[in-house]
N, C-alpha and C positions, 0 to 999 in steps of 0.2 A: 732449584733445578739440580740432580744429579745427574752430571752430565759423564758419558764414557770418556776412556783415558782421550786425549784429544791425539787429531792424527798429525804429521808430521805436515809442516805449513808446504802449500803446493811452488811458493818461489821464497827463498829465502828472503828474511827481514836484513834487512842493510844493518850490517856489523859495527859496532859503536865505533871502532877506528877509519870506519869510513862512512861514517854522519856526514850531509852537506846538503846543500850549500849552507855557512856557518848562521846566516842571519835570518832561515829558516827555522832549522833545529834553535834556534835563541827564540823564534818567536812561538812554537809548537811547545818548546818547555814554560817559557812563562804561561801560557794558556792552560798548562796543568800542572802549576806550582812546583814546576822546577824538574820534573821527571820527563821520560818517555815511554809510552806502553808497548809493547809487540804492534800494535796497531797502528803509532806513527810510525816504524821502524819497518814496517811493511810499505807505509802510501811514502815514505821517502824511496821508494824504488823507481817514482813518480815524483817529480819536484813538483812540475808544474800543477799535475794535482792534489799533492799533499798541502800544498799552498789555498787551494780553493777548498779543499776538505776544513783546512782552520780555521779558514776566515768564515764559511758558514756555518760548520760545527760550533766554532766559539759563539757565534750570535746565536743561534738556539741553546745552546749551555746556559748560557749567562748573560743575553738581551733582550729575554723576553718578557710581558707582562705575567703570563702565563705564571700561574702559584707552581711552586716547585713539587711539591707533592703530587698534584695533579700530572705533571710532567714526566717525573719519573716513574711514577702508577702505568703511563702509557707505554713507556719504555719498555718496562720490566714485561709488561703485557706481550709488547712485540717480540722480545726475547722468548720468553716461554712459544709462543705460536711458530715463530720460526726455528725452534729448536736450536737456539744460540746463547750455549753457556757462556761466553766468554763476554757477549755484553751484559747479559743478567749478573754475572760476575762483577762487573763495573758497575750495574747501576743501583743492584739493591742497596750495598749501603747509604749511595744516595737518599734511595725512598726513605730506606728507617732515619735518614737524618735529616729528610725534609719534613719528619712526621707521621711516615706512614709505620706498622709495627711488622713485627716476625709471622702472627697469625694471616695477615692479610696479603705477605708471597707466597703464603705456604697456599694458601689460596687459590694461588693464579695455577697452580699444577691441574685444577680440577673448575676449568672457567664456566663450565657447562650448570653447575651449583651455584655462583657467585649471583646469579639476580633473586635468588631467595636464600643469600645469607645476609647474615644484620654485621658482617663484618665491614660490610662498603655500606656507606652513604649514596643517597640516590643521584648528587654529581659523580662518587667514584663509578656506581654502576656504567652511566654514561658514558664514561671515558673509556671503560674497558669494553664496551659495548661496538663505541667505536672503531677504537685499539682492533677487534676482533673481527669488523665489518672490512673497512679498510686492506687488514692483512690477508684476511681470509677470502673476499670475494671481491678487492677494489673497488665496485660500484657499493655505497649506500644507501641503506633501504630507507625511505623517507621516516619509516617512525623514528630510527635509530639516531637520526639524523637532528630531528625535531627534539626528543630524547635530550641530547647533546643543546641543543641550543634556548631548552627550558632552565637546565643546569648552567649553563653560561652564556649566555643572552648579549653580551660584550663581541660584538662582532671582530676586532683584535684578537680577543682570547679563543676565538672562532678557529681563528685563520692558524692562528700560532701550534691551538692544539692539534687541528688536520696537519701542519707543516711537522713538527712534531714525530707525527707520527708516522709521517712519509718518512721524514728524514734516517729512524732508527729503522725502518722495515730496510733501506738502502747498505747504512751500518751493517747490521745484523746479516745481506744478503753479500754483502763487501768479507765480511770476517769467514761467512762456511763454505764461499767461494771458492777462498784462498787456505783456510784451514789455517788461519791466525791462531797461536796457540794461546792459554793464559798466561802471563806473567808468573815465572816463578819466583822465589825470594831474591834469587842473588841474578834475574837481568835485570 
């Protein structure tokens, strides 16, 4: 995604000298290996919901059966559809490190092509199929649907991929809300 210069955030992100309550921000940094993004630094203007943002966030992160490629292919998807650099920012390098390559983000800019390229596998088709149904029109259309569940037939991985994908469309609709900016080197 190249995304334009980003706009100034609509409520400021809470100032690192005034992080709290302490055994939130402790439990929001362990969940991301010791950091904090503009994106917690925004939902701490909100305790009470930065606190339900980790605790489900973190279980879709990192609890679920769901192949991680898979996961972030959805993600990345819902970034691009909803014009939100700042999660595709965060997630692609997940995809390329859960195995998916450079050729197949460069991809998702043009999704209209992807079910007649040989870059995706006919589970990735699926997911981004979905990914697209989902963001694009909510209700799913039964082939698309079927599609999705010839590719993963695992009623769990089902549920997990639709949640999934709920969940970043929320993300992504959370970040251009607010005009959460990306992380520059030195926050």
């Amino acid at each position: 995604m190249n995304p334009a210069p980003p706009p100034t955030p609509r409520i400021p992100t809470v100032a690192y000298s005034a992080l709290g309550p302490e055994d939130l921000v402790a439990a929001i940094r362990q969940r991301r290996g010791g950091t904090l993004l503009n994106l917690d630094r925004m939902l701490l203007n909100s305790p009470a919901f930065a606190v339900g943002w980790n605790t489900f966030l973190g279980a879709v992160r990192r609890r679920l059966s769901l192949d991680a490629r898979l996961r972030e292919l959805a993600i990345c998807t819902v970034a691009v559809l909803t014009r939100a650099p700042y999660e595709f920012s965060q997630h692609a390098p997940e995809f390329l490190a859960a195995g998916g390559n450079l050729a197949q983000l460069d991809a998702l800019e043009d999704l209209a092509s992807i079910q007649h390229s040989t870059l995706f596998d006919a589970t990735e088709q699926a997911v981004i199929g979905l990914a697209q149904a989902m963001t694009e029109q909510v209700q799913v259309p039964d082939d698309c649907f079927m599609a999705v569940q010839k590719a993963l037939p695992d009623a769990q991985q089902l549920v997990e991929l639709v949640g999934v994908i709920a969940a970043y469309n929320m993300v992504a609709r959370f970040l251009e809300a607010l005009q959460v900016q990306p992380e520059r080197p030195l926050d």
